[in-house]
C-alpha positions in Angstrom: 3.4 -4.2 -21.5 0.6 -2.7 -23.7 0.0 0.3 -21.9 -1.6 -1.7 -19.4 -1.6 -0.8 -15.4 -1.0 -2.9 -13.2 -2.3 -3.2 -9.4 -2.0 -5.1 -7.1 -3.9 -5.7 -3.5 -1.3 -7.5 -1.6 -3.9 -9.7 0.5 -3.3 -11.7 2.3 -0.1 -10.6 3.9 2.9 -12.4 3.3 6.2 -11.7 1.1 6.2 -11.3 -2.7 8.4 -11.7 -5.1 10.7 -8.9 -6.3 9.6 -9.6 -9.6 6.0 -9.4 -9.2 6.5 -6.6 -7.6 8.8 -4.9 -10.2 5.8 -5.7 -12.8 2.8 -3.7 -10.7 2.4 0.1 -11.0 -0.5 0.4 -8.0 -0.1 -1.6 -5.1 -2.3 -1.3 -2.3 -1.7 -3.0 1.7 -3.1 -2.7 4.9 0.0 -1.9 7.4 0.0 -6.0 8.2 0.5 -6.8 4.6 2.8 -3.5 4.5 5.0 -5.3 7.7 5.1 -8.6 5.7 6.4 -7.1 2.5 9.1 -4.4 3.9 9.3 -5.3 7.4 8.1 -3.1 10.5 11.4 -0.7 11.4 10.4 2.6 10.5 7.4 4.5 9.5 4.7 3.7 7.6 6.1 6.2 5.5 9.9 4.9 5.1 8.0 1.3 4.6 6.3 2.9 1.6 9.0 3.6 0.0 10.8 0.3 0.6 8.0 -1.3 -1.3 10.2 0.0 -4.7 6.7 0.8 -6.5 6.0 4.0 -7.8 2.2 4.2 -6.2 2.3 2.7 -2.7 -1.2 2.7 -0.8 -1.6 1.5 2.9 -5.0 1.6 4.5 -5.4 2.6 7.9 -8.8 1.5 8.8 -10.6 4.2 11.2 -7.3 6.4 10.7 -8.0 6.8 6.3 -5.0 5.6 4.1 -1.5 7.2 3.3 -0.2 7.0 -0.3 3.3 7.5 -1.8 2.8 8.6 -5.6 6.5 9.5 -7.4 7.8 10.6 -4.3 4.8 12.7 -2.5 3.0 11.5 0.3 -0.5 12.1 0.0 -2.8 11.8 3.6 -6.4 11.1 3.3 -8.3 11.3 6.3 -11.2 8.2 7.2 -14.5 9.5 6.6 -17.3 9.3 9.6 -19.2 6.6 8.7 -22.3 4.5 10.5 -21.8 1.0 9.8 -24.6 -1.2 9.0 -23.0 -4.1 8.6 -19.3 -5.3 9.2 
């Protein structure tokens, strides 16, 4: 509506709507939230694209984040990082 984009960052995990979900463009989950919305049979992968949104983002924590944009799986690596504060 508008030209406006939508994301969403499913937290906390639990199940959403189909509708809501239909309405966002972006969504972004850790893999818990990712289990809650698709379920945990398959890869993290297949689970992306159960989701039904067009830009799918699950963080990994220390392992980086995996992203399914139109199709294409994109892997980015965590950086190295000394926390100072968690």
């Amino acid at each position: 509506v508008q030209g406006v984009r939508v994301l969403l960052n499913a937290a906390p995990a639990r199940a959403l709507p189909e509708a809501l979900l239909r309405a966002v463009d972006v969504l972004v989950v850790n893999e818990e939230e990712l289990t809650a919305l698709v379920g945990e049979h398959g890869s993290i992968a297949e689970r992306l694209a159960r989701t039904g949104v067009a830009i799918t983002v699950a963080t990994l924590g220390s392992r980086g984040a995996v992203a399914l944009v139109d199709g294409d799986y994109l892997v980015q690596p965590a950086f190295a990082v000394t926390p100072v504060d968690t």
